[in-house]
Every structure is written in C-alpha cells, then in structure tokens.
C-alpha positions, 0 to 999 in steps of 0.5 A: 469596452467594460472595465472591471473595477477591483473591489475595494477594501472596506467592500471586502471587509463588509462581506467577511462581516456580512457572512460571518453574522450569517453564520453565527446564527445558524443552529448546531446539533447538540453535541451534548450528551453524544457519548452513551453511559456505556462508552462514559463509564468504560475503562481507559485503556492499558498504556503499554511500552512501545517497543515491543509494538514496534518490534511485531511491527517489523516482524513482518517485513520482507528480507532481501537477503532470504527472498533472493535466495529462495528465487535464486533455488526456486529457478534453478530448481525449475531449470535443473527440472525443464533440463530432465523432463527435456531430455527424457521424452519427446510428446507434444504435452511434455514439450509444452509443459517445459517451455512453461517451466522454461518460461517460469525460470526465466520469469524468476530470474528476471524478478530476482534481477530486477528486485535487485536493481530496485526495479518495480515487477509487474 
C-alpha cells in the first residue's frame, strides 16, 4: 500500500512561480491601434433622461386585469355560440365544430383559473 504524500508549501509555491514566468513570456496580439479612425472620430452618444426609457419600457407589459376580462368574454362569447349553433341543427360537421368550440371555452376557463392561481399553462 502506497501512501500519498501531500505536497508541501514551498512545492506549491514554486509551481505558482514556475507557470507564472511561463506565462509572462508569452506574446499578446497588439491591442494597439484596434479601433478604426472611423469608430475614433464618431461622436459620443446623446445622454438622455432615464425615465422616459423606463416609461416605454413597461408600456409593454401585460395587465392582469384587461387580459382576464378579455378571456372571461372570449369564453362566454364561445360558450353563448356552442349554445346556439347546438340547438339550431343536428349534422355530424356541426356537432364537431361545437364540441371544438366547447373545448375552446373550457380551455380558456381553465387558463383564466389558472392565471389566476399563478399557475404556468402550457
């Protein structure tokens, strides 16, 4: 049985010394003269006020309030309609298309329920 031997501090520091003067030799890119006289002599650009960037920045957010109501009426628009096209015939194509738009409105209530829950929907 082989005991491994921990290594000692001054072998720990040699080797930190022994890769950093590897590395202190090696040759960087020039970084000089990277940027274009173009990209030099362009303008900085304007400074602005943050506020109204802020402002068009939640402009685009959705309201809870105006999206539940807008699938509230979107079901009950869809379950008022699968409740007339029913009654009003009988042929197998009709049928279909209101056990879809059945299936529509009990999708949206679900996502309203859920949205209200916190809920992800898939």
């Amino acid at each position: 049985m082989t005991l491994m031997r921990t290594p000692r501090p001054l072998s720990i520091t040699a080797l930190f010394l022994g890769v950093s003067l590897i590395a202190g030799c090696t040759q960087f890119p020039a970084l000089d003269r990277t940027i274009t006289p173009e990209l030099e002599a362009a303008s900085f650009p304007d400074i602005v006020p943050i506020d109204p960037l802020l402002a068009q920045a939640t402009a685009g957010r959705i309201d809870p309030v105006r999206t539940e109501a807008e699938l509230s009426g979107r079901a009950a628009q869809l379950d008022a309609r699968a409740g007339r096209i029913g009654s009003n015939s009988a042929d197998a194509a009709t049928a279909a298309r209101v056990a879809r738009l059945r299936a529509r409105a009990t999708e949206l209530k679900r996502t309203r329920q859920a949205a209200e829950s916190g809920e992800d929907v898939e």
